[in-house]
VEXPAMAR-803638 format. One record per residue: x, y, z of N, C-alpha, C in turn; residue number from 0. Coordinates in Angstrom, 1 decimal. Each point is the difference from the previous one (the first is absolute). Example, Ala and Ser with C-alpha at 12.3 -4.5 7.8 and 13.67 -1.06 7.14 Angstrom:
<sites>
SITE:13.2:-5.7:7.8:-0.9:1.2:0.0:0.9:1.2:0.0:0;
SITE:-0.4:1.1:-0.7:0.9:1.1:0.0:-0.8:1.1:0.8:1;
</sites>
This chain:
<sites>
SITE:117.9:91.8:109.7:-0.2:-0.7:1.2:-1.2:-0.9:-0.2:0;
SITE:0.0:-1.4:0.5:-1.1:-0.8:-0.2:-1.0:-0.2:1.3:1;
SITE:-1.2:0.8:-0.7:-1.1:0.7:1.0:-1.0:-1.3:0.0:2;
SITE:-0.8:-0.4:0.9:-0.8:-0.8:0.1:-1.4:-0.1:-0.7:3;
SITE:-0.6:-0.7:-1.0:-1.0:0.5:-0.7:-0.9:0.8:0.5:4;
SITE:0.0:-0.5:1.2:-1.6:1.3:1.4:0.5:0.8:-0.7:5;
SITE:1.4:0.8:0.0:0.2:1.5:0.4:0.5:0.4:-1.5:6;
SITE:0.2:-1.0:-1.1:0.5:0.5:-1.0:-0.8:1.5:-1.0:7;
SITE:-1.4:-0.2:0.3:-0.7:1.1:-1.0:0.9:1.2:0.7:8;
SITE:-0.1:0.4:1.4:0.1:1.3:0.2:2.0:0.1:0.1:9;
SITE:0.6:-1.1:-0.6:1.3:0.2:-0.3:0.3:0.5:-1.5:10;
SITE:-1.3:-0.4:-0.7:0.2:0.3:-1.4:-0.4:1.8:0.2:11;
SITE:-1.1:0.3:0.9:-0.2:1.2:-0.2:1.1:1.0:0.5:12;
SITE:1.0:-0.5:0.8:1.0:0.7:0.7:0.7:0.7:-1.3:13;
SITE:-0.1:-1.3:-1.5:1.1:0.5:-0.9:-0.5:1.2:-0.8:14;
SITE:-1.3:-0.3:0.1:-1.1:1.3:-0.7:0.5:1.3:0.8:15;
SITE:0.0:0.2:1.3:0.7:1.0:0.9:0.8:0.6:0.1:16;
SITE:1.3:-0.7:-0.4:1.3:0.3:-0.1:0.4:0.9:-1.6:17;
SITE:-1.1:-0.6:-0.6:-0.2:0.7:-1.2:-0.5:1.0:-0.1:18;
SITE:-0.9:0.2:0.6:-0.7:1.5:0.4:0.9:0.6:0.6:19;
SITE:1.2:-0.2:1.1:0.8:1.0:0.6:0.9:0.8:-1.0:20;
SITE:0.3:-1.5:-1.2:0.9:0.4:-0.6:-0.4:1.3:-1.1:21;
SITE:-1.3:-0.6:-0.4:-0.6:0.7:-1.2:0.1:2.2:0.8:22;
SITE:-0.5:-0.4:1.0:-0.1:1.0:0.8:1.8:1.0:-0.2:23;
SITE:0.8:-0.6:0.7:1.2:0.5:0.0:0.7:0.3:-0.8:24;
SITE:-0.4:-0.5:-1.4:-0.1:-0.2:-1.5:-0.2:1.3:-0.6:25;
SITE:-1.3:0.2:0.6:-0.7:1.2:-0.4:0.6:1.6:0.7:26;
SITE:0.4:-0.4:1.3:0.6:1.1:0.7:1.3:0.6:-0.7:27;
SITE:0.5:-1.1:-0.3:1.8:-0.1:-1.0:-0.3:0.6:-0.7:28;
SITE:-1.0:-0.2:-1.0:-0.5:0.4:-1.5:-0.7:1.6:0.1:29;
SITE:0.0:0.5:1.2:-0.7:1.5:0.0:-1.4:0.4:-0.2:30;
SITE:-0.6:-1.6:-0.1:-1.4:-0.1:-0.5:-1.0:0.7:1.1:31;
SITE:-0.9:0.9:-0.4:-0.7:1.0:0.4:-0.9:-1.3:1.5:32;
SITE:-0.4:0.7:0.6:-0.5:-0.5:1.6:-1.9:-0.4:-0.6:33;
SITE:-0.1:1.5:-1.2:-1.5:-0.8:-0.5:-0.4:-1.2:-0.7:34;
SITE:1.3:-0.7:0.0:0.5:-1.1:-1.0:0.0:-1.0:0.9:35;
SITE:0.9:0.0:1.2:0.0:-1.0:0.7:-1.1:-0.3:1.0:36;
SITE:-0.8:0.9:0.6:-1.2:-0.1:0.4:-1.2:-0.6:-0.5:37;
SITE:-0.1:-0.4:-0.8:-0.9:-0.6:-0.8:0.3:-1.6:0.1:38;
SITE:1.2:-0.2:0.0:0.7:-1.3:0.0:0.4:-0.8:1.1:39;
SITE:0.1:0.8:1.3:-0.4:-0.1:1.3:-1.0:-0.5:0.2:40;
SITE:-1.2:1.0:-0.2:-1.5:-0.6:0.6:-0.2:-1.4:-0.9:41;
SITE:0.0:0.1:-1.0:-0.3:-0.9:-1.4:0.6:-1.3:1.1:42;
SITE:1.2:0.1:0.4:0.5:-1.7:0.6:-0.7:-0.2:1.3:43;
SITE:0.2:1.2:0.7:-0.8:-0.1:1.4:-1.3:-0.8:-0.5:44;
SITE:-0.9:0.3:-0.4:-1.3:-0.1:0.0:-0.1:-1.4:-0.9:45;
SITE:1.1:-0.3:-0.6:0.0:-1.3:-0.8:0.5:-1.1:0.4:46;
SITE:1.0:0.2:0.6:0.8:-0.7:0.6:0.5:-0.4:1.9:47;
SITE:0.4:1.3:0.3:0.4:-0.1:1.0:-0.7:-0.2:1.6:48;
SITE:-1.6:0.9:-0.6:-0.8:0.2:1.5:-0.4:-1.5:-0.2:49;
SITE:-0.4:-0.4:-0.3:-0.1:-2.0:-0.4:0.6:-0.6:0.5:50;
SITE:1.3:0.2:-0.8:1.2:-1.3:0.9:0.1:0.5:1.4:51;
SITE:0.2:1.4:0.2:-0.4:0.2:1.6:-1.0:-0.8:0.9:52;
SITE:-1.2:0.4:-0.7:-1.1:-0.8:0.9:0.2:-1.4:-0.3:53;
SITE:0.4:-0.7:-0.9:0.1:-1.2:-0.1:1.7:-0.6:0.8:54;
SITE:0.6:0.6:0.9:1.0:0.0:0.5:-0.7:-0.3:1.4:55;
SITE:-0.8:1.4:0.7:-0.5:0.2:1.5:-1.0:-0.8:0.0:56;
SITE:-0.7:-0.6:-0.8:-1.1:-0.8:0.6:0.3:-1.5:-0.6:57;
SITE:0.9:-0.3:-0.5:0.4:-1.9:-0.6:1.4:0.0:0.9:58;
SITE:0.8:0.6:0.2:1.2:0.2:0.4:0.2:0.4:1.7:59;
SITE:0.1:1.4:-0.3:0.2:0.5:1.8:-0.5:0.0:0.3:60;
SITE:-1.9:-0.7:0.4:-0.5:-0.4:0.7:0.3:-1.5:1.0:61;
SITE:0.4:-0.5:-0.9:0.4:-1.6:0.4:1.5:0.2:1.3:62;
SITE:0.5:0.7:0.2:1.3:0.0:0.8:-0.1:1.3:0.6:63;
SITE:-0.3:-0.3:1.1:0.4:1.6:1.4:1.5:0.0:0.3:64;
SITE:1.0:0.9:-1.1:1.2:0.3:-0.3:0.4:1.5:-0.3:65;
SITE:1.1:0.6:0.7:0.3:1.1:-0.3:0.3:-0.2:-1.4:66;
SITE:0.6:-0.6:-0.9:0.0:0.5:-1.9:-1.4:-0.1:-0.5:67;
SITE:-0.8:-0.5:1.0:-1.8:-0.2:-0.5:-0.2:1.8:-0.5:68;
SITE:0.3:0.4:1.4:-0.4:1.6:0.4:1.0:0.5:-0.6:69;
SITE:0.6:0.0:-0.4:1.3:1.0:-0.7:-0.8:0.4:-1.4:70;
SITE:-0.6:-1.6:-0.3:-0.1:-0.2:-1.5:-0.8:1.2:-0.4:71;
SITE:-1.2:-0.5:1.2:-1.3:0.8:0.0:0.0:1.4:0.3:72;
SITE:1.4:0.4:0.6:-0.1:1.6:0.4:1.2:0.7:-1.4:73;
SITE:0.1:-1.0:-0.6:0.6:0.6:-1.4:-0.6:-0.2:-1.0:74;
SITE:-1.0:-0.5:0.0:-1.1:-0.2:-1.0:-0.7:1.6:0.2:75;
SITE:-0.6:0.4:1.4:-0.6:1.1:0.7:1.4:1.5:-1.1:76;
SITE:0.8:-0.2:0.2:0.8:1.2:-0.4:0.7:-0.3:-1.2:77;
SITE:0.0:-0.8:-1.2:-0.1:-0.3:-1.1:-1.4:1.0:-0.3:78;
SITE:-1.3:-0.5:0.4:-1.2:0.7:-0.1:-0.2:1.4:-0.2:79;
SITE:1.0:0.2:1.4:-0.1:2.1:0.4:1.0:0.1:-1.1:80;
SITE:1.1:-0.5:-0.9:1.0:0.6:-0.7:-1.4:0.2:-1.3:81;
SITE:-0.3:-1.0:-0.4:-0.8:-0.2:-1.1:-1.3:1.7:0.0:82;
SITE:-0.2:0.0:1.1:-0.6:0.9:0.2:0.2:1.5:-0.2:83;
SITE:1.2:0.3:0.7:1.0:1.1:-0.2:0.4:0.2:-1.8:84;
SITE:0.7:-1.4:-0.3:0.8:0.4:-1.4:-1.4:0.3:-0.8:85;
SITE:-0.8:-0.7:-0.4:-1.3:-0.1:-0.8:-1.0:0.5:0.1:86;
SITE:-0.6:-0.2:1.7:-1.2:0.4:-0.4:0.2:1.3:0.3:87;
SITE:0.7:0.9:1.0:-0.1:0.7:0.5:1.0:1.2:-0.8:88;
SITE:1.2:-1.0:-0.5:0.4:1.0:-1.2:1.1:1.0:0.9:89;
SITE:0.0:-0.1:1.3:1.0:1.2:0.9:1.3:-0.8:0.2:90;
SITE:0.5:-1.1:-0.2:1.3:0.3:0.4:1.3:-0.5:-0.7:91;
SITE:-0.5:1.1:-0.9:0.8:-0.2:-1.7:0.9:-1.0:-0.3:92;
SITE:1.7:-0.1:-0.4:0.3:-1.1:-0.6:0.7:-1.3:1.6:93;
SITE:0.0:0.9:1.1:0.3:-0.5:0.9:-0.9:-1.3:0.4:94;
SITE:-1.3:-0.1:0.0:-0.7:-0.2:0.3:-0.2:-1.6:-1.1:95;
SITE:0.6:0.5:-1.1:-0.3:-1.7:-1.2:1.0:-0.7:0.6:96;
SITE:1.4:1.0:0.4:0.8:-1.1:0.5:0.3:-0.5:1.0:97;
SITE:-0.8:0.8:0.8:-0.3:-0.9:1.5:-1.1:-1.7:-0.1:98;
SITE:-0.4:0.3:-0.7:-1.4:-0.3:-0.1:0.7:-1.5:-0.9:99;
SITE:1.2:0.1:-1.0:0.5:-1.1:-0.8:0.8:-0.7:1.2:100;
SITE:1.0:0.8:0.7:0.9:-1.1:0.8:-0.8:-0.3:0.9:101;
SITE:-1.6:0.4:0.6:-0.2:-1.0:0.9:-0.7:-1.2:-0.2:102;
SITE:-0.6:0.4:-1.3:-0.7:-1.6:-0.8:1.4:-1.4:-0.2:103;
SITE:1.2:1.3:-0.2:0.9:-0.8:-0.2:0.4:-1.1:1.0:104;
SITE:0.7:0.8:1.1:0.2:-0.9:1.2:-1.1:-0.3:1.2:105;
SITE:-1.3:0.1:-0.8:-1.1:-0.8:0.9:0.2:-1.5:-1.3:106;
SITE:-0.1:0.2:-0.8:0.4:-1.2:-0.6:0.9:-0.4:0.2:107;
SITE:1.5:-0.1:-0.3:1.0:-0.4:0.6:-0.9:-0.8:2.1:108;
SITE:0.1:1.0:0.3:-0.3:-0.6:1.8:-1.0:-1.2:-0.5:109;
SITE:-1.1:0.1:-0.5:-1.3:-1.2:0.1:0.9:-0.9:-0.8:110;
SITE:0.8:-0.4:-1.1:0.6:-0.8:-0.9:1.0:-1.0:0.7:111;
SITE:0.8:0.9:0.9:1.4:0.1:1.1:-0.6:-0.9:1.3:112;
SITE:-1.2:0.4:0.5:0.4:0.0:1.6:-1.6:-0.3:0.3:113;
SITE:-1.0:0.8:-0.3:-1.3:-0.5:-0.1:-0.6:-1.1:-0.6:114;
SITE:0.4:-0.7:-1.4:-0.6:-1.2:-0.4:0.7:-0.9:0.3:115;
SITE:1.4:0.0:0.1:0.4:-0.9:0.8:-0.2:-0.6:1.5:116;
SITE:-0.6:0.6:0.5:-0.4:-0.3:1.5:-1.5:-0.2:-0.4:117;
SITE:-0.8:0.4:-0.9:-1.4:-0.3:0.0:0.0:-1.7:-0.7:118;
SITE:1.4:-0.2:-0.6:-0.1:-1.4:-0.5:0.4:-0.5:1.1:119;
SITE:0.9:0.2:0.8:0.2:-1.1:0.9:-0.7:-0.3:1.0:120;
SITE:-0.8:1.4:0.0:-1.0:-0.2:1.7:-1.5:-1.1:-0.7:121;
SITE:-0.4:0.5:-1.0:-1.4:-0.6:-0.3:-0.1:-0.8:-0.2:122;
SITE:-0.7:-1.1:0.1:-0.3:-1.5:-0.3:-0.1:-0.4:-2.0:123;
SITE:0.2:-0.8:-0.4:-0.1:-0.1:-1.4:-1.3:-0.2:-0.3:124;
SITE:-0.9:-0.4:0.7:-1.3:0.2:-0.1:-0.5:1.5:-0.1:125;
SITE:0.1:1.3:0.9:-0.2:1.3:-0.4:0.9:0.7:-0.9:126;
SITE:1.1:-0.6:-0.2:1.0:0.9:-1.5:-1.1:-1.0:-1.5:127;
SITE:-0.8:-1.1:0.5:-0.4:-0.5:-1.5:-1.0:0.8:-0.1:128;
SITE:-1.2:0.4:0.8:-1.2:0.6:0.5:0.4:1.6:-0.5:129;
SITE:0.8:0.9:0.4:0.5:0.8:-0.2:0.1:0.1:-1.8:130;
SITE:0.9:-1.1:-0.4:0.2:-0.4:-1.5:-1.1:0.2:-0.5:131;
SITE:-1.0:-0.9:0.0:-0.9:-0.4:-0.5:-0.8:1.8:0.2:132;
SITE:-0.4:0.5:0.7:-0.8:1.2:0.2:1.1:1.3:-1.1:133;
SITE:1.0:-0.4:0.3:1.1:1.5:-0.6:-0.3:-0.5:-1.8:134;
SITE:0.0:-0.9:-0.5:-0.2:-0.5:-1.8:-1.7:-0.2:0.1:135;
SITE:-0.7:0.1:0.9:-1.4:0.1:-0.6:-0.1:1.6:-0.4:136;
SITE:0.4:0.9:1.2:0.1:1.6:0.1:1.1:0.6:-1.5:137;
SITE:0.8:-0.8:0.1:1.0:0.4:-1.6:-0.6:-0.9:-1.1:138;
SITE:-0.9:-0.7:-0.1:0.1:-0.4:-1.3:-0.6:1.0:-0.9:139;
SITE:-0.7:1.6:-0.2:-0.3:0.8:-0.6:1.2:0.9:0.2:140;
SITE:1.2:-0.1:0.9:0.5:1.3:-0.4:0.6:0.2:-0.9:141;
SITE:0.2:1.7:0.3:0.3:0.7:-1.4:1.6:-0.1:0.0:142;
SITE:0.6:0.2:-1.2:1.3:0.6:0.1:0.3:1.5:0.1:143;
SITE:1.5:0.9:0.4:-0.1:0.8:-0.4:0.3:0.5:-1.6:144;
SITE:-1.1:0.5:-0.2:-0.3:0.6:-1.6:-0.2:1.4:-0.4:145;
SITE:1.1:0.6:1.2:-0.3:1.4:-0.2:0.1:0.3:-1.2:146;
SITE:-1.0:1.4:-0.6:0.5:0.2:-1.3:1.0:1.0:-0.3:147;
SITE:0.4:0.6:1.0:1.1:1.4:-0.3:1.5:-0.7:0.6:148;
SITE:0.4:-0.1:-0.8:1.3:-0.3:0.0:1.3:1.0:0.6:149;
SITE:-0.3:0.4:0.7:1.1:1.6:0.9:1.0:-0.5:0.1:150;
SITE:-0.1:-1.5:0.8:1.4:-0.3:0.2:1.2:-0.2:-1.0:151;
SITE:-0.5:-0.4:-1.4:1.0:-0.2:-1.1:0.9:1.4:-0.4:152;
</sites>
């Protein structure tokens, strides 16, 4: 889908996401122990994802008083509590990676679908450049994922 440069960085990071669901589901298939995937969990959260979050609620769903604004932001909130449960907290064994994959999954899907498309059409091309311009100053150090434990193969 052809995303508007404003909103392109955090379209790239959606594909980084989808990867993590997958690597995750990967790893559940494969029988790969829970102290294997926990590590790889936090490792993205803390690398990746609580970032594109805050860089979502404060460049993004601030700009538009919209129910998918608040959806975005109250599935960012329980993305968070899963993160917490599967990883940090360790209690809610394999149920819990895969709750935790399908909703990164179709919170991406919805923001890709239904949220950036309405954030392109509502905002002026002046705040999708401004937006741009702040989202590639913020990514031009990021990392890739470089995990080094390969579970999912």
């Amino acid at each position: 889908m052809k995303r508007s440069p404003g909103i392109a960085p955090l379209s790239r990071d959606h594909h980084h996401g989808l990867l993590f669901c997958w690597k995750i589901r990967r790893g559940l298939a494969n029988d790969v122990s829970l102290s294997r995937l926990r590590p790889y969990v936090l490792y993205f959260w803390e690398t990746h994802l609580k970032q594109h979050f805050q860089e979502e609620e404060t460049l993004l769903l601030q700009s538009l008083d919209h129910p998918f604004c608040h959806r975005a932001e109250q599935e960012h909130k329980r993305i968070g509590y899963l993160v917490d449960i599967a990883a940090y907290r360790g209690d809610g064994g394999r149920a819990a990676f895969l709750a935790l994959a399908d909703l990164v999954e179709s919170h991406i899907r919805f923001e890709e679908r239904e949220l950036f498309p309405l954030l392109e059409e509502r905002l002026s091309k002046e705040s999708l450049a401004g937006i741009g311009k702040e989202l590639n100053r913020l990514h031009a150090h990021s990392t890739v994922d470089d995990y080094a434990d390969d579970f999912w193969k």
